[in-house]
C-alpha positions in Angstrom: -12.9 -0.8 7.3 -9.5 -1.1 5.5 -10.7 -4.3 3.3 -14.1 -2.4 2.3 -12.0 0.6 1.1 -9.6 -1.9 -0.8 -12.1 -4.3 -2.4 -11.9 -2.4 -5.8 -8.0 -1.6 -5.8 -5.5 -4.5 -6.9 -2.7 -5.8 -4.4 0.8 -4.9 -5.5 2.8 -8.1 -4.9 6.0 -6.6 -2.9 7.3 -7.6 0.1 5.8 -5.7 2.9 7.6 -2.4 3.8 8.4 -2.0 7.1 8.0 2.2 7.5 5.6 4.1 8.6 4.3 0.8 9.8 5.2 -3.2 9.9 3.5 -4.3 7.5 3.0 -1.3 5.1 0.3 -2.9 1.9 0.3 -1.3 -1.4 -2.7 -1.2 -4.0 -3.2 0.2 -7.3 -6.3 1.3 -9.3 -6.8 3.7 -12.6 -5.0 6.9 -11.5 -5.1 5.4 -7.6 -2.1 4.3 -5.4 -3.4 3.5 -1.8 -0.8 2.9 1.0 -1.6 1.1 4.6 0.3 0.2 8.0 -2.2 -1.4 11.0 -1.0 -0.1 14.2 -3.4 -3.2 15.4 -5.8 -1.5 18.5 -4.2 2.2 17.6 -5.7 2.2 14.4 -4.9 1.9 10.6 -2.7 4.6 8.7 -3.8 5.1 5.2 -2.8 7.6 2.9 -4.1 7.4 -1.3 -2.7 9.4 -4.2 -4.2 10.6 -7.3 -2.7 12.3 -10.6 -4.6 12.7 -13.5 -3.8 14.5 -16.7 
């Protein structure tokens, strides 16, 4: 379900954060920053911020 919600939003090439999860993912769309850790079996953590003008 992660990779249909990310299909549109462009991969930000860091390193893989390690907090809240190992690995945290970053993407990036217009106005969009979207933030993931798999917690494998327990489930996926996402969280997505917005600020427009």
């Amino acid at each position: 379900m992660l990779d249909r919600f990310v299909e549109d939003l462009v991969p930000v090439p860091l390193q893989p954060m390690r907090v809240p999860g190992d690995p945290t993912r970053h993407w990036v769309a217009p106005g969009v920053v979207a933030m993931a850790a798999d917690y494998g079996e327990s489930g996926i953590w996402l969280s997505v911020g917005s600020r427009q003008r």
